[in-house]
N, C-alpha and C positions, 0 to 999 in steps of 0.2 A: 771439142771447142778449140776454136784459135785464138790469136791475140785481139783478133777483130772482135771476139764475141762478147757481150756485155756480161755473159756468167749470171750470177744474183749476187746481188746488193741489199743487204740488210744493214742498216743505220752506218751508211756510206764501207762497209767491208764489204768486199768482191772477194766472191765465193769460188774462189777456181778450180776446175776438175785435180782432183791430187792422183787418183787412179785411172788407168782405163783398163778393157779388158773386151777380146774382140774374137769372133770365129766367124769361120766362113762354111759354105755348103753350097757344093754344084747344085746344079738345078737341071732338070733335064725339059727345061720349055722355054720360050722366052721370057724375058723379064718382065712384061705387062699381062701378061697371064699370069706369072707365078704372083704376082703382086695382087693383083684382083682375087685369085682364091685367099690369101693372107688375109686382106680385106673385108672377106665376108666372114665376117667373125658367126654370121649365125647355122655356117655349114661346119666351123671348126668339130664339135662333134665326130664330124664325119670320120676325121685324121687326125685329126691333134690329141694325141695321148696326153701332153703333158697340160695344155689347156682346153681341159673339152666342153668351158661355161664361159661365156662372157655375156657380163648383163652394162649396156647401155650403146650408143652407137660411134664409132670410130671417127670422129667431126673433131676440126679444127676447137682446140678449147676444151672440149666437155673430156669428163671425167668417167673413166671407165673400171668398172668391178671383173677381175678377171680370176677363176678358181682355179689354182695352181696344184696340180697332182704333187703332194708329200713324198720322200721315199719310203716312208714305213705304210702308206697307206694313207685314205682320206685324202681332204685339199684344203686349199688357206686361201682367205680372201686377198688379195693382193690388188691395189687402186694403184690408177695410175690417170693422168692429164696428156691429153694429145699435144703436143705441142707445133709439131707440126705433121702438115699432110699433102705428100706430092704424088705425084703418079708412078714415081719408085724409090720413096720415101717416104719411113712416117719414126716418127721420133715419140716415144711416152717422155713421161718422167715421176718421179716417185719419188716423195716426201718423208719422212719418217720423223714427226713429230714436229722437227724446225729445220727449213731450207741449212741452217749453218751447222747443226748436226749430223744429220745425213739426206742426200739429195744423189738418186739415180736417175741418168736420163740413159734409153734404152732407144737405139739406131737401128731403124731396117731397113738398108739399102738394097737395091736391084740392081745388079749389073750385068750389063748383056755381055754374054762372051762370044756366041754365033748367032744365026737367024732361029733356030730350035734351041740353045743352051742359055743359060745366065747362071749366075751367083748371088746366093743371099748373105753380105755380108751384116752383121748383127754386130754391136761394138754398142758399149756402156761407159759412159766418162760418171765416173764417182767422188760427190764431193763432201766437207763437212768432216768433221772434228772426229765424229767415230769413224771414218771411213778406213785412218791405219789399222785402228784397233779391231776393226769387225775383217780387215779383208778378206783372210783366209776362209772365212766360212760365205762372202758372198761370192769367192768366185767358185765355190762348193756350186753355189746356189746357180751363177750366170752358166757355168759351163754344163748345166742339165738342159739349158736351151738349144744344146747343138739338136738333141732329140727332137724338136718344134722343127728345126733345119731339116733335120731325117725324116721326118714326116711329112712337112711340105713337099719335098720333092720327090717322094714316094707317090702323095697325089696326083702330083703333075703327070706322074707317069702314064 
């Protein structure tokens, strides 16, 4: 988020990202195919080791239930709100209990780097009161997504 972005506002406090936390991953297809298999969250299954359930549909607004592979085994429900959806863009964001406590919003960009190659860059601006105090263990948590990156463009292949 920039200085342009309106952030959240709760009882006139703006809630500004305090953290980000960001990885990248070649992609071996262009960037509107690697974007459309991402998209179809009901072939994840297929590839995606680290989310291989999503229940609702990836739509401007709606709220989506995604089953996140644990590292001891099992998966945890993890919700998250589209916030936005472009055709090499889509933004979650994730709540945890009050916008001013902790507030993730999670970036999937596409960027083309030749006619067959792009990059999935992935970046999370983290805000809210626990977000010093929990960091170390969410970027535990964010940099298991590089695996989602490895796997996508394993796909592509």
């Amino acid at each position: 988020l920039d200085d342009t972005s309106p952030g959240i506002v709760v009882a006139g406090v703006r809630n500004r990202p305090l953290r980000t936390f960001t990885l990248s991953t070649e992609i071996p297809a262009p960037a509107g195919r690697a974007a459309a298999l991402l998209l179809d969250v009901r072939a994840w299954p297929r590839w995606n080791r680290l989310v291989p359930r999503v229940r609702g549909d990836v739509a401007p607004g709606a709220l989506v239930t995604f089953a996140i592979r644990q590292p001891g085994g099992g998966h945890y429900a993890h919700r998250a709100r589209v916030l936005e959806l472009e055709p090499l863009r889509v933004v979650l964001s994730a709540v945890f209990l009050h916008p001013l406590l902790l507030r993730m919003d999670h970036a999937f960009d596409f960027v083309p780097v030749d006619p067959g190659r792009s990059r999935l860059d992935q970046s999370w601006s983290v805000s809210g009161v626990l977000a010093p105090l929990l960091w170390r263990r969410l970027v535990r948590a964010m940099a298991r997504f590089a695996e989602l990156g490895d796997d996508l463009a394993g796909a592509c292949r």
